[in-house]
C-alpha positions in Angstrom: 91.5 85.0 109.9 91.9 84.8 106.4 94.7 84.0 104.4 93.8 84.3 100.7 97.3 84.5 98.7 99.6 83.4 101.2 101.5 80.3 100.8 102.3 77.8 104.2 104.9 75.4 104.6 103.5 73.1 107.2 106.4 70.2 108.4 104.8 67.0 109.4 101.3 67.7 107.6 101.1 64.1 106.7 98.8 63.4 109.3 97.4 64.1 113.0 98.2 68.0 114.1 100.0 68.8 111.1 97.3 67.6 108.8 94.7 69.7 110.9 96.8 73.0 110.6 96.7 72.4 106.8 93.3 72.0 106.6 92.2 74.7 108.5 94.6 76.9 106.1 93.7 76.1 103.3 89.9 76.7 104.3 90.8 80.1 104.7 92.5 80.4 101.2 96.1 79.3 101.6 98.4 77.5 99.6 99.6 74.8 101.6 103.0 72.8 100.8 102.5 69.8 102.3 106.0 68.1 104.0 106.1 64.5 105.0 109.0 62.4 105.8 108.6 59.0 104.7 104.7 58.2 104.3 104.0 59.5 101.1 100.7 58.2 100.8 99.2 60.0 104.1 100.7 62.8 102.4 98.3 62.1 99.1 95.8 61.9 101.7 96.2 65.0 103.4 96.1 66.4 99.7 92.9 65.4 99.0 91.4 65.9 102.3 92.4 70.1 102.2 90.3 71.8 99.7 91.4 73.9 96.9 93.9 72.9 93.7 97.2 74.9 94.7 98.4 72.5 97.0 101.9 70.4 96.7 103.3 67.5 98.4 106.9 67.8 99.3 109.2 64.7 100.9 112.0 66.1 103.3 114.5 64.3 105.8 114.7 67.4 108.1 117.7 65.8 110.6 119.9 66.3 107.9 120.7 69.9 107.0 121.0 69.8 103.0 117.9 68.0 103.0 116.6 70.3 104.9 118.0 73.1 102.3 116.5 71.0 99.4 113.8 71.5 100.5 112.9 75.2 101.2 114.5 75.4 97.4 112.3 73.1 96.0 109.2 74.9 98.1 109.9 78.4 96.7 110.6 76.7 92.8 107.1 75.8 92.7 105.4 78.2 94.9 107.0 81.6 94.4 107.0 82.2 98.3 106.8 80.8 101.8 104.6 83.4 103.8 103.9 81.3 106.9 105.9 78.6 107.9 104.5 76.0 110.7 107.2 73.7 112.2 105.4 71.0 113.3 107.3 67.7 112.3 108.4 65.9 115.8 109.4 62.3 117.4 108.4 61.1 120.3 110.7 58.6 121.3 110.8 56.7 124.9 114.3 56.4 126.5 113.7 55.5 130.2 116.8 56.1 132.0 116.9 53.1 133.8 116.2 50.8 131.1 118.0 51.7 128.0 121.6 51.1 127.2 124.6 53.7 127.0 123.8 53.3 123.3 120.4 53.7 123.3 120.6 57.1 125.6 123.1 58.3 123.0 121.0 57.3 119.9 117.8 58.6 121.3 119.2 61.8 121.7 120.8 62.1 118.9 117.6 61.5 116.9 115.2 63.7 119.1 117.7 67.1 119.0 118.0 66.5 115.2 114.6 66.1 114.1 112.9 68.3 117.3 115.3 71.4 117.2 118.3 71.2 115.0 115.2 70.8 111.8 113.1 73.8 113.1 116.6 75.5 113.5 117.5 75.4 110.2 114.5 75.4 108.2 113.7 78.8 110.3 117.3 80.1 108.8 116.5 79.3 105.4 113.1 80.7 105.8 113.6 83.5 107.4 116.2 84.5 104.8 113.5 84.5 102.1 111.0 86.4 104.5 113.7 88.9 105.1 113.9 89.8 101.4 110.2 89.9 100.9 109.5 92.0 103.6 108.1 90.1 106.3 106.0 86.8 107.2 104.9 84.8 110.2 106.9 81.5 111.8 104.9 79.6 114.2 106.9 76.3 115.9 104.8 73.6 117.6 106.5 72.9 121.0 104.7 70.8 123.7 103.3 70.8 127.1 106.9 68.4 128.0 108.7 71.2 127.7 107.3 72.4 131.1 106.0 69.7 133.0 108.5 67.4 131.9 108.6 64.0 130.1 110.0 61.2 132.7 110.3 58.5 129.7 111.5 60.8 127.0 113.4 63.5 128.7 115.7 64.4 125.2 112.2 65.2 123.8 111.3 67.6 127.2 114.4 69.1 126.7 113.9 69.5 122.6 110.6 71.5 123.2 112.2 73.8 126.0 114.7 74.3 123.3 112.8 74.9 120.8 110.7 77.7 123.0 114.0 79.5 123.6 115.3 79.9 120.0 111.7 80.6 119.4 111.9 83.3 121.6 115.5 84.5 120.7 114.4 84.7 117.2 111.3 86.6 118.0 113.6 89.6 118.9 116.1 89.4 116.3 113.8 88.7 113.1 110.9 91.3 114.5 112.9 94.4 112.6 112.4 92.4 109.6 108.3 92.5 110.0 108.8 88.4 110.8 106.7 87.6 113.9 107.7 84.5 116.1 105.7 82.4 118.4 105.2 78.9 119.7 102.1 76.8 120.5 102.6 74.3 123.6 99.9 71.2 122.9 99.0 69.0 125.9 97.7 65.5 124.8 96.2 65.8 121.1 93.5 63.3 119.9 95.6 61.9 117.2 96.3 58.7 115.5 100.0 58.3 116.9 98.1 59.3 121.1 95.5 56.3 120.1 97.2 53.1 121.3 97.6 55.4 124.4 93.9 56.9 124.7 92.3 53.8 124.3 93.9 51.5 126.6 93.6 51.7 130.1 95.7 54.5 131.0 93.3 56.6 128.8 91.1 57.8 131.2 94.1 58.9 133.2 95.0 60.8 130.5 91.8 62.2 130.4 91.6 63.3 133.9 94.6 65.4 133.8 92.7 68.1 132.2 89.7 69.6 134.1 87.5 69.2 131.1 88.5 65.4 131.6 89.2 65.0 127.6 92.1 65.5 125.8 92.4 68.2 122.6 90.9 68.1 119.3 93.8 68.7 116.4 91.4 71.0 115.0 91.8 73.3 118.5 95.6 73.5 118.5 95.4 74.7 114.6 93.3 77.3 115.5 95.2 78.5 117.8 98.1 78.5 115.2 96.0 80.3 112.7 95.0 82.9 115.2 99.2 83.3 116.1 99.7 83.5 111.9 97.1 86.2 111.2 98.1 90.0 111.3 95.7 90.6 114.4 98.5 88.9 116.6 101.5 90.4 115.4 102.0 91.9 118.8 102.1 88.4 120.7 105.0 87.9 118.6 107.5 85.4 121.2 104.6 84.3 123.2 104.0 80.8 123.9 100.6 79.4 123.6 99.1 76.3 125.8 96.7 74.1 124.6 96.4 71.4 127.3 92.7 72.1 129.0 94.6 73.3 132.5 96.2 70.1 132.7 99.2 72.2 133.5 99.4 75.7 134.3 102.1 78.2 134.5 102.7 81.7 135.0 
């Protein structure tokens, strides 16, 4: 899996998974643009953790469309191209039924759909446009393990990764005469910095135990599994839908 020449837009990459899959690219020879929201010093961060010097920081509001546009222009200004794009920027934000306000539901959903679907929807478009006239490239969305198994106190962000599969899917078929190859990875619980509060209280060993292997995964392990979906070797697995979750959930 190399990727010598190619240049990847990686959403989120300010820290945790996002960070991880820019790494891992950019140790294969990528050019990575590196998205953040509103931490621009993780960002810097990120920058100097991934080697090489080809590497660009780029702030983004992705719930609003014409940022959204901004930023793809600004992207292919500096770069030239976007080769492989990895839509990984997410919220997780708990809205228990039971215990929020009228309000609250309405906000929470609001926020989830427009940063966990409506963003990857229309930083895909704008993509994909540019990877139609060059001939081809490779999207790869980061979905989660809620999308199947459900998320009890966050159900708008269950239902933003089920949605996110299908369009990934939809747009699998349609963009595949263009040489553009779609596909999702599904993460279970990820050893991040924003899963920490959770892992190391006392609920973590819970966690733990819902996987077989009685740990959760590495962000290192889901980016490989992303670079494996990006290289040319798995063009044909183009709509499929990856787990990463150690059997903590299985489907068929």
């Amino acid at each position: 899996m190399e990727f010598d020449g190619n240049n990847v837009l990686v959403t989120g990459a300010s820290r945790g998974i996002g960070r991880a899959i820019a790494r891992k690219f950019a140790q294969q020879g990528a050019s990575i643009a590196i998205h953040y929201h509103k931490n621009q010093r993780a960002a810097e961060e990120s920058k100097k953790m991934i080697p090489g010097e080809t590497h660009a920081i780029f702030q983004s509001d992705l719930s609003h469309p014409q940022s959204a546009r901004q930023l793809i222009e600004e992207v292919i200004h500096q770069m030239g191209t976007i080769d492989i794009l990895v839509n990984n920027a997410g919220i997780y934000e708990p809205h228990p039924l039971a215990q929020v306000s009228y309000q609250e539901w309405q906000d929470k959903w609001l926020d989830t759909l427009s940063v966990n679907l409506l963003g990857p929807a229309n930083i895909t478009y704008l993509v994909a446009h540019q990877m139609i006239l060059q001939g081809g490239g490779r999207i790869i969305n980061i979905s989660s393990r809620g999308a199947f198994r459900g998320e009890p106190e966050a159900p708008a962000y269950g239902a933003s990764k089920a949605a996110l599969n299908a369009m990934s899917q939809s747009l699998a078929q349609a963009l595949a005469p263009y040489n553009i190859f779609v596909s999702v990875v599904a993460p279970g619980w990820v050893d991040t910095d924003m899963a920490a509060e959770t892992l190391e209280s006392p609920e973590g060993d819970d966690v733990r135990r819902q996987s077989p292997l009685n740990r959760v995964a590495t962000a290192d392990e889901v980016a490989h599994a992303v670079l494996f979906l990006a290289s040319d070797e798995a063009e044909y697995m183009t709509g499929g839908i990856v787990d990463v979750n150690g059997a903590s959930y299985l489907r068929s």
